[in-house]
PDB file of N, CA, C and O in Angstrom:
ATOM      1  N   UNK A   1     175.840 115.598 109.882  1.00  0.00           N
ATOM      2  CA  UNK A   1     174.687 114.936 110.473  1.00  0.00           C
ATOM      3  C   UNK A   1     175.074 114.173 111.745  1.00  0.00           C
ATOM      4  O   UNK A   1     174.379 113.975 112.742  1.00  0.00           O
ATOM      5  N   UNK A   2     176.505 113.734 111.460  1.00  0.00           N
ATOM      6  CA  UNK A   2     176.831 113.309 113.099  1.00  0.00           C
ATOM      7  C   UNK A   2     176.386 113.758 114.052  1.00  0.00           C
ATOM      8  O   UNK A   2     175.694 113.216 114.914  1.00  0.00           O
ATOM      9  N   UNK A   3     177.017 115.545 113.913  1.00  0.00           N
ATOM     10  CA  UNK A   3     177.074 116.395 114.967  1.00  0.00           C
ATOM     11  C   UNK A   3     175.128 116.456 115.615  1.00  0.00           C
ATOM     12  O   UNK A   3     174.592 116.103 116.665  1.00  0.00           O
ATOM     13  N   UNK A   4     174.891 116.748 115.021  1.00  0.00           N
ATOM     14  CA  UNK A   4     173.188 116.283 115.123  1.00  0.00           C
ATOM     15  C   UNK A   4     172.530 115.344 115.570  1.00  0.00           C
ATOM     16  O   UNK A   4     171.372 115.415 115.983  1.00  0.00           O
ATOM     17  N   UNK A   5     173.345 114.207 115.514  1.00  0.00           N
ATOM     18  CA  UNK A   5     173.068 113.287 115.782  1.00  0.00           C
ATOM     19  C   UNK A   5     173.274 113.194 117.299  1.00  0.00           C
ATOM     20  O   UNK A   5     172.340 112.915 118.051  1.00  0.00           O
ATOM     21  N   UNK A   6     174.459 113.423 117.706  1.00  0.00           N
ATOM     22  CA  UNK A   6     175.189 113.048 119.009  1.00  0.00           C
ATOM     23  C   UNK A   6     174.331 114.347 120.013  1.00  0.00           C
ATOM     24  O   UNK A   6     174.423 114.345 121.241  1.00  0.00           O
ATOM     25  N   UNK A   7     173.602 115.293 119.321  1.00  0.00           N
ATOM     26  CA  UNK A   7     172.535 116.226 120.704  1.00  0.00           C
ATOM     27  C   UNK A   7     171.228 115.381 120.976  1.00  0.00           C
ATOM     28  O   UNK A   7     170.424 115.692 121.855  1.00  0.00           O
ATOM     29  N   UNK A   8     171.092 114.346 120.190  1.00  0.00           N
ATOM     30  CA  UNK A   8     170.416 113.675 120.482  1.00  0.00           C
ATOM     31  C   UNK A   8     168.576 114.523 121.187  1.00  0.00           C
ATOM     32  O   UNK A   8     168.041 115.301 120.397  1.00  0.00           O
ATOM     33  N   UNK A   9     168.034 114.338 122.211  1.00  0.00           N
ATOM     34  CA  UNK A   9     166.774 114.722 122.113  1.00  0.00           C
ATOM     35  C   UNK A   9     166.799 116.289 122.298  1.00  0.00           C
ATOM     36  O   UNK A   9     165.712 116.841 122.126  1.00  0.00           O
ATOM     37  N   UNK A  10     168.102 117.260 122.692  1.00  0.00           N
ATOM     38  CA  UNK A  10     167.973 118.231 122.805  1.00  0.00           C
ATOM     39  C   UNK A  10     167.717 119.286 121.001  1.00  0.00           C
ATOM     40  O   UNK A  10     167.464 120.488 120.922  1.00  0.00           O
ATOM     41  N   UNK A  11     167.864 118.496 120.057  1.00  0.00           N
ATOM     42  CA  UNK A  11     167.652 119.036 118.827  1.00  0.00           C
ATOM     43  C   UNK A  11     165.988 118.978 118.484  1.00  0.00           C
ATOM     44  O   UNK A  11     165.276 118.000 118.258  1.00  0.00           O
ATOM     45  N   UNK A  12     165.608 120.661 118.547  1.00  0.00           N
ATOM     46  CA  UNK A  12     164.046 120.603 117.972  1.00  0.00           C
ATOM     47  C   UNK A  12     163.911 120.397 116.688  1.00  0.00           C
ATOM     48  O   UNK A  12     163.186 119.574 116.128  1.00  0.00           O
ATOM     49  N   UNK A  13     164.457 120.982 116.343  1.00  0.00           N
ATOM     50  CA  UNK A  13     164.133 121.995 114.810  1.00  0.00           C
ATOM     51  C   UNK A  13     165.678 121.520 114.142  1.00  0.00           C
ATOM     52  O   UNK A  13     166.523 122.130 114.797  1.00  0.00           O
ATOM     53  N   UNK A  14     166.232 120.819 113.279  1.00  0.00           N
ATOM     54  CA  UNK A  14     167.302 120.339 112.724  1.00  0.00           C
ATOM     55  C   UNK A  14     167.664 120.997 111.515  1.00  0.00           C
ATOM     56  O   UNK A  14     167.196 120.599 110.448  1.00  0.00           O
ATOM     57  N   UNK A  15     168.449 121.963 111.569  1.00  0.00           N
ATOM     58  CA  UNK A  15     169.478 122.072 109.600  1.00  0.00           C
ATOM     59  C   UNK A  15     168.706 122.816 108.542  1.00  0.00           C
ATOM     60  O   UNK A  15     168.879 122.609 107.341  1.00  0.00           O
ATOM     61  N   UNK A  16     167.530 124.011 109.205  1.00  0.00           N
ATOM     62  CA  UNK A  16     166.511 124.809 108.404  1.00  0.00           C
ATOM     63  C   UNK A  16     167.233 125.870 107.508  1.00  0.00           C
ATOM     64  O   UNK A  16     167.273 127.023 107.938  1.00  0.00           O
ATOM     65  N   UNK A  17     167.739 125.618 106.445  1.00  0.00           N
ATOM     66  CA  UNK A  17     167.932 126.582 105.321  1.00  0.00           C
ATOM     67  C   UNK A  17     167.449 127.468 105.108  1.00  0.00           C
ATOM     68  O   UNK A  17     166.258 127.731 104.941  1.00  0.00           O
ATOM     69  N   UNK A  18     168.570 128.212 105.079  1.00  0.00           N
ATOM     70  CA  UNK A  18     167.513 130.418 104.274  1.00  0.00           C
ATOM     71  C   UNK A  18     167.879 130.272 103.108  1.00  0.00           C
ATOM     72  O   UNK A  18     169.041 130.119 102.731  1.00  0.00           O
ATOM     73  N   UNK A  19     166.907 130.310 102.448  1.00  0.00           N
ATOM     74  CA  UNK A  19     167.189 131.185 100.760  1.00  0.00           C
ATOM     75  C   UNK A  19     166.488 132.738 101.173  1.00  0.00           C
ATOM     76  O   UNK A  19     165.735 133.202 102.029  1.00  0.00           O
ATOM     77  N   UNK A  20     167.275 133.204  99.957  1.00  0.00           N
ATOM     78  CA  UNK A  20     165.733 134.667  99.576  1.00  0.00           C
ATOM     79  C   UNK A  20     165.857 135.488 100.481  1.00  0.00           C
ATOM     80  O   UNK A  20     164.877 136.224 100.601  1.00  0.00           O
ATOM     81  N   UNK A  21     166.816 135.693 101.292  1.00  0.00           N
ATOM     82  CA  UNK A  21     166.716 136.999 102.583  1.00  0.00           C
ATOM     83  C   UNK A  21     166.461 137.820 101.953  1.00  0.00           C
ATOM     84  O   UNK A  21     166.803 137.879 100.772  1.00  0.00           O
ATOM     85  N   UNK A  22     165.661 138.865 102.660  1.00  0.00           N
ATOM     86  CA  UNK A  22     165.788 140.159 102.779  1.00  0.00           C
ATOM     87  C   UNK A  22     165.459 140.789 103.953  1.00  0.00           C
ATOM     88  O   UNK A  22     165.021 140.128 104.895  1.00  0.00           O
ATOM     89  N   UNK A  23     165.647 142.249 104.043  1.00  0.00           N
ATOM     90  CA  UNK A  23     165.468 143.077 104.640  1.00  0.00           C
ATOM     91  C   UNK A  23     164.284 144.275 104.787  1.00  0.00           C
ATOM     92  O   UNK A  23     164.471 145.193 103.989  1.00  0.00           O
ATOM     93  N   UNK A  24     163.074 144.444 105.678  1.00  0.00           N
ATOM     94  CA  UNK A  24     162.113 145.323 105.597  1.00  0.00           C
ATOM     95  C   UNK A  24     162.855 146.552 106.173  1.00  0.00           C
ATOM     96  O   UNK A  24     163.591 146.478 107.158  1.00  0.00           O
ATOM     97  N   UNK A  25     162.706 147.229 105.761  1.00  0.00           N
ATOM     98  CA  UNK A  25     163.362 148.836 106.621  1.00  0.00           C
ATOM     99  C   UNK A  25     161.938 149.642 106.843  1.00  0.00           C
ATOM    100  O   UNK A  25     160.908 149.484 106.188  1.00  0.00           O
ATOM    101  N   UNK A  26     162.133 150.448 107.819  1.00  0.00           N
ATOM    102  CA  UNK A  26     161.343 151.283 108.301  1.00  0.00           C
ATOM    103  C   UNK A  26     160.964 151.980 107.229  1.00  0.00           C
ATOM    104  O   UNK A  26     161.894 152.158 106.442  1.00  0.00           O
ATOM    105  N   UNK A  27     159.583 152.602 106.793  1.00  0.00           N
ATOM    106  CA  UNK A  27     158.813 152.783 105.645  1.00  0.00           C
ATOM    107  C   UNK A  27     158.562 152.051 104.824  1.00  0.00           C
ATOM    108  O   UNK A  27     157.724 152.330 103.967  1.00  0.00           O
ATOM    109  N   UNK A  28     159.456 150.482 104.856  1.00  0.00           N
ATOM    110  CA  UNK A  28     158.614 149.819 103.819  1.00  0.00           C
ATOM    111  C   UNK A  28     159.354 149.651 102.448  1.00  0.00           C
ATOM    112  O   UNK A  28     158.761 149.341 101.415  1.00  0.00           O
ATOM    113  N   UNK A  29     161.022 149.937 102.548  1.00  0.00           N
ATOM    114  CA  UNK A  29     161.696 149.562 101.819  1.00  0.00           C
ATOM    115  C   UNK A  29     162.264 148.370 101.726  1.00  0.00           C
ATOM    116  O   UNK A  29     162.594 147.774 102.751  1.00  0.00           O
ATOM    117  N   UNK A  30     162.435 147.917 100.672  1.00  0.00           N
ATOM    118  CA  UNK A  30     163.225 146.177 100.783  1.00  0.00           C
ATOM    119  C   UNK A  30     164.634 145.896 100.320  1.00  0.00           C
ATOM    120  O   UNK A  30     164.982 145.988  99.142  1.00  0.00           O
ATOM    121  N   UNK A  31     165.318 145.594 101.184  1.00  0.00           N
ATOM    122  CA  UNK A  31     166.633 145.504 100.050  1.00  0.00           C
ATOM    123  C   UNK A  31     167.018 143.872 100.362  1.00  0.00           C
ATOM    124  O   UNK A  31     166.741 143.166 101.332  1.00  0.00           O
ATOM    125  N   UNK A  32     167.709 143.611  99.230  1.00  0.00           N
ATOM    126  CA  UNK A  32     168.287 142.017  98.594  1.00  0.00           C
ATOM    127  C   UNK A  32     169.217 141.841 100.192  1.00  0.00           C
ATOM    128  O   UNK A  32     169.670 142.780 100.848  1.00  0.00           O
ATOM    129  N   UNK A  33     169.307 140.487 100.506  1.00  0.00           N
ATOM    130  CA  UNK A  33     170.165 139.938 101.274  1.00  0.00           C
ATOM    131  C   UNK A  33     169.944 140.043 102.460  1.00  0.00           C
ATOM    132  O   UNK A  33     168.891 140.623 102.723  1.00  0.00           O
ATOM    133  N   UNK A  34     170.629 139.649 103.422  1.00  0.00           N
ATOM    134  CA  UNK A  34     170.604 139.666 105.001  1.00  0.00           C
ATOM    135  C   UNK A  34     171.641 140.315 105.747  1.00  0.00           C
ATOM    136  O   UNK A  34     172.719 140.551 105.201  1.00  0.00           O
ATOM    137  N   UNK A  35     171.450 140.589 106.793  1.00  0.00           N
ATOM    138  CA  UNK A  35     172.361 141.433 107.230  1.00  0.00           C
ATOM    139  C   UNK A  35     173.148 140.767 108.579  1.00  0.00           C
ATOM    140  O   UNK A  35     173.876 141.493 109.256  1.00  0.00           O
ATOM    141  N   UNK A  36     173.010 139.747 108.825  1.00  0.00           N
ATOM    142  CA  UNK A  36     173.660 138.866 109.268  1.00  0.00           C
ATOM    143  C   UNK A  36     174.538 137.663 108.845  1.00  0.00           C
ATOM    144  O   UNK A  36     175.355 136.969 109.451  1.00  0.00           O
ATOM    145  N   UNK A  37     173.980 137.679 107.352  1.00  0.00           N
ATOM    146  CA  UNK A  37     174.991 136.569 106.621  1.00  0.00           C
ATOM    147  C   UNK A  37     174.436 135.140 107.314  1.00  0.00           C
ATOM    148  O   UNK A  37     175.056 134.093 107.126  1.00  0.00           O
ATOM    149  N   UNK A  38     173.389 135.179 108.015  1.00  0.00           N
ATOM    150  CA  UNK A  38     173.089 133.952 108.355  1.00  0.00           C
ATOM    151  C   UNK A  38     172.443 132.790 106.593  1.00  0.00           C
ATOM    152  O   UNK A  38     171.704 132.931 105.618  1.00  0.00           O
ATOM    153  N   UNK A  39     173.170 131.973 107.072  1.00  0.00           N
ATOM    154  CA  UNK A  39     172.504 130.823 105.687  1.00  0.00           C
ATOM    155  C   UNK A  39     171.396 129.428 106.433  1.00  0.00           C
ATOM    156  O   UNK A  39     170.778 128.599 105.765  1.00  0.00           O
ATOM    157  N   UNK A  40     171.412 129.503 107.547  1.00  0.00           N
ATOM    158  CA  UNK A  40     170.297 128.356 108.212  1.00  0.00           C
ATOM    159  C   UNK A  40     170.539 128.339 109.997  1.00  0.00           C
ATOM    160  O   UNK A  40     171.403 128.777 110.756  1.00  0.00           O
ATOM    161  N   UNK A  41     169.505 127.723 110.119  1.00  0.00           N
ATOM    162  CA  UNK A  41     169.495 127.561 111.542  1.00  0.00           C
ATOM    163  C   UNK A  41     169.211 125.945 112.375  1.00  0.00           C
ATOM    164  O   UNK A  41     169.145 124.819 111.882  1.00  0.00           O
ATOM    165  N   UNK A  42     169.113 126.308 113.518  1.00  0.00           N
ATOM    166  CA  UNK A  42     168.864 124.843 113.750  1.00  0.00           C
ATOM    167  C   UNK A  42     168.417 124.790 115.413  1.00  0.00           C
ATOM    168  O   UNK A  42     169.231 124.831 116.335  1.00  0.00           O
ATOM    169  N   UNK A  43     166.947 124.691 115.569  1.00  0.00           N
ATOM    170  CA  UNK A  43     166.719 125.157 117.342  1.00  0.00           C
ATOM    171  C   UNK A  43     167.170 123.929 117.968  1.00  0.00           C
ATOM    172  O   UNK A  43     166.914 122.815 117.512  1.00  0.00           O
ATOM    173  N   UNK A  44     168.063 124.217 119.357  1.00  0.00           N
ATOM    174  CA  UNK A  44     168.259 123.036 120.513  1.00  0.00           C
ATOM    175  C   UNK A  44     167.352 123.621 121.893  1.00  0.00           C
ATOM    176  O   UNK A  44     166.978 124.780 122.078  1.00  0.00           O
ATOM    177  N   UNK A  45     167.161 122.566 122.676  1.00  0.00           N
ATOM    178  CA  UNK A  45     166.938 122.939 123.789  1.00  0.00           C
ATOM    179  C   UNK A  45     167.947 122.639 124.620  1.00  0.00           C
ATOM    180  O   UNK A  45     168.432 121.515 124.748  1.00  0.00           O
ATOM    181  N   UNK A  46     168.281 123.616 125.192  1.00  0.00           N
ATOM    182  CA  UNK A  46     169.275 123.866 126.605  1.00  0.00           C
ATOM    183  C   UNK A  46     169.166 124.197 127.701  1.00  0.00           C
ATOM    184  O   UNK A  46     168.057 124.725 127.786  1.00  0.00           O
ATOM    185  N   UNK A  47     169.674 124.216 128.674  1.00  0.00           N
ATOM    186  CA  UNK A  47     169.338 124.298 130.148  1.00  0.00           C
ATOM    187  C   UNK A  47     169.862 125.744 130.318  1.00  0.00           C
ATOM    188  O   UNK A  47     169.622 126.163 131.450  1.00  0.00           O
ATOM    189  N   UNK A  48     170.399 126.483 129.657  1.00  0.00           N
ATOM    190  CA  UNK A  48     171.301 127.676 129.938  1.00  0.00           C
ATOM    191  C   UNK A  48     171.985 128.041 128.878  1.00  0.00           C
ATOM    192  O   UNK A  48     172.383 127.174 128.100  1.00  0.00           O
ATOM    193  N   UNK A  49     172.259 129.465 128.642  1.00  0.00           N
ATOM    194  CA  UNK A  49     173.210 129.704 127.466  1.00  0.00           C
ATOM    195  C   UNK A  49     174.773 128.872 127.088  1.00  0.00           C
ATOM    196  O   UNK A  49     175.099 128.432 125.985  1.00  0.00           O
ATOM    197  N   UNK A  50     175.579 128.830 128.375  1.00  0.00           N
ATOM    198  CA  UNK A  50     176.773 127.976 128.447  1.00  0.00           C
ATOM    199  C   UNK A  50     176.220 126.578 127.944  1.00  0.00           C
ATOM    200  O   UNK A  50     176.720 126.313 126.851  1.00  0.00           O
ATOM    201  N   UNK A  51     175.458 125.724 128.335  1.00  0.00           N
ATOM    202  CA  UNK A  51     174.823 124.595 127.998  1.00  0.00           C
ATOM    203  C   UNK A  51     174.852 124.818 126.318  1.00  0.00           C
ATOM    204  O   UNK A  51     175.637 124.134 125.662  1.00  0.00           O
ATOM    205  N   UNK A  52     174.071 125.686 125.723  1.00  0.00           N
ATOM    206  CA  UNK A  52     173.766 125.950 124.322  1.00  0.00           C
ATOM    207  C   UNK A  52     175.426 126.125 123.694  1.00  0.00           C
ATOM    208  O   UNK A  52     175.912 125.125 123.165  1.00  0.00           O
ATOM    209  N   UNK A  53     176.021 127.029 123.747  1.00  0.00           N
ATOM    210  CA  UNK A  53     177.568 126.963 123.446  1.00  0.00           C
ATOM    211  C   UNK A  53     178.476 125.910 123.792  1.00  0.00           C
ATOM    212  O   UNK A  53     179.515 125.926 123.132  1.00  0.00           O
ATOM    213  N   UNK A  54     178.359 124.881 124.754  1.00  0.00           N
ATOM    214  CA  UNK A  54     178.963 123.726 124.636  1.00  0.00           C
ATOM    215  C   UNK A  54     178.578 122.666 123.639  1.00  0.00           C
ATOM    216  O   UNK A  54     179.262 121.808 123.079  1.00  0.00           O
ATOM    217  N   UNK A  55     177.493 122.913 123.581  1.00  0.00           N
ATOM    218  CA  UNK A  55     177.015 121.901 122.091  1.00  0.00           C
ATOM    219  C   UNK A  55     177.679 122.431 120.774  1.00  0.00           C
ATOM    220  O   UNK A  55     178.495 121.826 120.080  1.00  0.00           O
ATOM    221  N   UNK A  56     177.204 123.585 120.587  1.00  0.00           N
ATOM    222  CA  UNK A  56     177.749 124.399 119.324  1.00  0.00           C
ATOM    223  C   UNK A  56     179.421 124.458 119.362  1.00  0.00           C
ATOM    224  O   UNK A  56     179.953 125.258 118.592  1.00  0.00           O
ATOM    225  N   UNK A  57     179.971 123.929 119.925  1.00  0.00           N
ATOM    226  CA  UNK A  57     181.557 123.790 120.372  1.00  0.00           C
ATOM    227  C   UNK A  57     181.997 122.835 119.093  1.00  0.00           C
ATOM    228  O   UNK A  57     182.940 123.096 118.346  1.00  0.00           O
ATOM    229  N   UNK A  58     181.267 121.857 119.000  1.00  0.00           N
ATOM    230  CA  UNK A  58     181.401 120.310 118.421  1.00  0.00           C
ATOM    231  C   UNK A  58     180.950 120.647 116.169  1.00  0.00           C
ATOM    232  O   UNK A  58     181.128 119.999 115.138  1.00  0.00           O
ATOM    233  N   UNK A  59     180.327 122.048 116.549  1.00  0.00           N
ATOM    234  CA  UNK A  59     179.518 121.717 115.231  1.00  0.00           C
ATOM    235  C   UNK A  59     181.097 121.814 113.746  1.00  0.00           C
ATOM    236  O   UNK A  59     182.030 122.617 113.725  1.00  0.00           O
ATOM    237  N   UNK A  60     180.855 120.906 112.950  1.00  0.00           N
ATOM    238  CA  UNK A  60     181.578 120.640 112.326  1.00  0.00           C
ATOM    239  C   UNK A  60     181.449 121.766 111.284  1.00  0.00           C
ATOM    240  O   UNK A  60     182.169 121.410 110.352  1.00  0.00           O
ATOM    241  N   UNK A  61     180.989 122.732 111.040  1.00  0.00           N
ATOM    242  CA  UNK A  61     180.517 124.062 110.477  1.00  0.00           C
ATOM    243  C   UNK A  61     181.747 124.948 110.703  1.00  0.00           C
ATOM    244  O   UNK A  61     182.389 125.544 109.838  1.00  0.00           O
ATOM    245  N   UNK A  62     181.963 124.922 112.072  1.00  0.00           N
ATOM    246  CA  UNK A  62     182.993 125.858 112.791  1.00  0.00           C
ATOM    247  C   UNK A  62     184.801 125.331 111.808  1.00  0.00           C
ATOM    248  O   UNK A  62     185.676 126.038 111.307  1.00  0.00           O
ATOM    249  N   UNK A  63     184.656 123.852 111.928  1.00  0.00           N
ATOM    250  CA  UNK A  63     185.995 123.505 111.111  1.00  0.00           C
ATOM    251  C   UNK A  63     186.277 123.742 110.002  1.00  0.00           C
ATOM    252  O   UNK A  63     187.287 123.279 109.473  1.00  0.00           O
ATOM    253  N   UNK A  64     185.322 124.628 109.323  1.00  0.00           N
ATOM    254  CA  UNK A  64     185.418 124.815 107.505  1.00  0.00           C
ATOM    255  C   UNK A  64     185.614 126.438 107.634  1.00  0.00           C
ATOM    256  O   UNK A  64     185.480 127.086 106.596  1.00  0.00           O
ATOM    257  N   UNK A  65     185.906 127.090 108.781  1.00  0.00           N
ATOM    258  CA  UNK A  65     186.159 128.264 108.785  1.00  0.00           C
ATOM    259  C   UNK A  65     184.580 129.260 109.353  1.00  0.00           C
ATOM    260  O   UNK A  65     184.501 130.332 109.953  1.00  0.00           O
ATOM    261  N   UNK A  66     183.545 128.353 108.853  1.00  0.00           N
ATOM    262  CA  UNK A  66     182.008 129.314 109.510  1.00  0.00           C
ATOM    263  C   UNK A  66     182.179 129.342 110.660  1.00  0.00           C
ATOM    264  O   UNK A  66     183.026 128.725 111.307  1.00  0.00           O
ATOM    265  N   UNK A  67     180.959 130.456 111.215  1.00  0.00           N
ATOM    266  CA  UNK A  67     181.044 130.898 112.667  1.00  0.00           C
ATOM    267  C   UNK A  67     179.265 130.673 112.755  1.00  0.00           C
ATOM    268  O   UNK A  67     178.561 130.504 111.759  1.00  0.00           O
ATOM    269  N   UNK A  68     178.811 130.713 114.037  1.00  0.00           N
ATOM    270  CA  UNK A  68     177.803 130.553 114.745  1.00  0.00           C
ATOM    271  C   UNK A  68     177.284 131.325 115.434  1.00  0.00           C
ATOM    272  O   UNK A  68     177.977 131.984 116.209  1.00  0.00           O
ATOM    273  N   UNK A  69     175.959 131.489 115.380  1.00  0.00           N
ATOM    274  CA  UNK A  69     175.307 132.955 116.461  1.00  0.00           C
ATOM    275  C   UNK A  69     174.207 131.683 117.167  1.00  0.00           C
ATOM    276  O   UNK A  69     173.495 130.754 116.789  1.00  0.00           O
ATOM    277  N   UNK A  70     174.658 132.409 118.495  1.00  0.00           N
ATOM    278  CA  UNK A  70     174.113 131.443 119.362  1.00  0.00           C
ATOM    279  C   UNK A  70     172.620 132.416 119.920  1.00  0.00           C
ATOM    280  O   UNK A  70     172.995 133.468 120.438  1.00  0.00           O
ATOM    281  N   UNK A  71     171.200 132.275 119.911  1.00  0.00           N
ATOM    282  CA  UNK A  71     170.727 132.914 120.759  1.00  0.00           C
ATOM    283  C   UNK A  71     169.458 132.397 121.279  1.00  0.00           C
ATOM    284  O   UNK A  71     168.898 131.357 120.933  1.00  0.00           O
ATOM    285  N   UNK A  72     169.150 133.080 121.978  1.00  0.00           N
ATOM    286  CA  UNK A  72     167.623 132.488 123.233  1.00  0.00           C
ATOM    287  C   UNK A  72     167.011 133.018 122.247  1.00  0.00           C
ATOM    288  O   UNK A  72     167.393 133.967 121.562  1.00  0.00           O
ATOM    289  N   UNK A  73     165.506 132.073 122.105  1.00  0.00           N
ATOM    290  CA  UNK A  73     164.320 132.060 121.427  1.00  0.00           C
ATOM    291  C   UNK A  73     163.181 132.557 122.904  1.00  0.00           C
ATOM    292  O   UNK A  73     162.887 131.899 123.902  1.00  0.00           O
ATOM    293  N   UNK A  74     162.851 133.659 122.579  1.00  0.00           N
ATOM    294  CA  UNK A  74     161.853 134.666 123.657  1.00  0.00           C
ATOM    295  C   UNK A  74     160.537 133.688 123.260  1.00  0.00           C
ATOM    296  O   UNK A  74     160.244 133.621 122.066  1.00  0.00           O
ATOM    297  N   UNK A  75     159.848 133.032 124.105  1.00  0.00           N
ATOM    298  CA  UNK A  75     158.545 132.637 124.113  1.00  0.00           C
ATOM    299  C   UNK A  75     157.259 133.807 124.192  1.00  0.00           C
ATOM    300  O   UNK A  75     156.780 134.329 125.199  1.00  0.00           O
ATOM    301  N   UNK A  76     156.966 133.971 123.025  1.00  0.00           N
ATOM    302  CA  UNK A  76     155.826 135.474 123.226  1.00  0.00           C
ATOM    303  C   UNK A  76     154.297 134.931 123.643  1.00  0.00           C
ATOM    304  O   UNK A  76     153.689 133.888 123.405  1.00  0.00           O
ATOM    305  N   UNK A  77     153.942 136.286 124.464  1.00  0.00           N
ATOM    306  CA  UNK A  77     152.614 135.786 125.309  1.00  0.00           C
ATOM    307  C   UNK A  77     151.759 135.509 124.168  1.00  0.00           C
ATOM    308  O   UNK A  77     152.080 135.884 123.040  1.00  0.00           O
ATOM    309  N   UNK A  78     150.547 134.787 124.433  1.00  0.00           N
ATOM    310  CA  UNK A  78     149.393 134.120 123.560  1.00  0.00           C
ATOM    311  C   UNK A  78     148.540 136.238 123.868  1.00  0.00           C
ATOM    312  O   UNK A  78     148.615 137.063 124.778  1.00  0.00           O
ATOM    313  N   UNK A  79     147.897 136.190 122.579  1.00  0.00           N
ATOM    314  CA  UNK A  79     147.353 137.505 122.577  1.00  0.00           C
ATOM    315  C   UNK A  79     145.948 137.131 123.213  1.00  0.00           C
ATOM    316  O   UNK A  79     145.433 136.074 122.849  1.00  0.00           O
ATOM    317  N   UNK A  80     145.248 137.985 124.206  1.00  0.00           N
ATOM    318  CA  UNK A  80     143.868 137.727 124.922  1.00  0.00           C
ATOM    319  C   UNK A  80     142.944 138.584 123.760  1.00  0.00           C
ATOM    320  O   UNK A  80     143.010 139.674 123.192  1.00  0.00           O
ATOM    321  N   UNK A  81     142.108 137.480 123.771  1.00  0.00           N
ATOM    322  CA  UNK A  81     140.895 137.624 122.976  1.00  0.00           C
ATOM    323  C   UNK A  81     139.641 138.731 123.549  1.00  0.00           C
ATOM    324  O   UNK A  81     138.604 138.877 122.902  1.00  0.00           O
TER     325      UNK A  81
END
């Protein structure tokens, strides 16, 4: 929670847990688990990708042996009515 602490206003979205993954496959099959091994997330705002990976530098996650997927959140257009 330090680490969280110290991004201070750039943290949106803080420490959101996955349970229950799964996977939809094309036709509509489901299989158990994820395919990224992701277990939670956590949105920042950054000025730039390097910006975003210098924060994630610090996360105390990384010292217990986990790793981190860093990526841009695509803002999708509003659908016209």
């Amino acid at each position: 929670m330090q680490w969280l602490a110290s991004l201070g206003t750039a943290v949106v979205s803080p420490a959101n847990p996955l349970k229950g993954t799964c996977v939809m496959h094309p036709g509509g099959d489901v299989t158990e688990g994820g395919e990224t091994g992701m277990s939670g997330f956590t949105l920042i705002e950054a000025d730039s990708m390097e910006a975003a990976q210098a924060m994630a530098r610090d996360c105390p996650f990384l010292e217990i042996g986990g790793s981190l997927e860093i990526s841009e959140l695509i803002k999708m257009p509003k659908p016209s009515h």
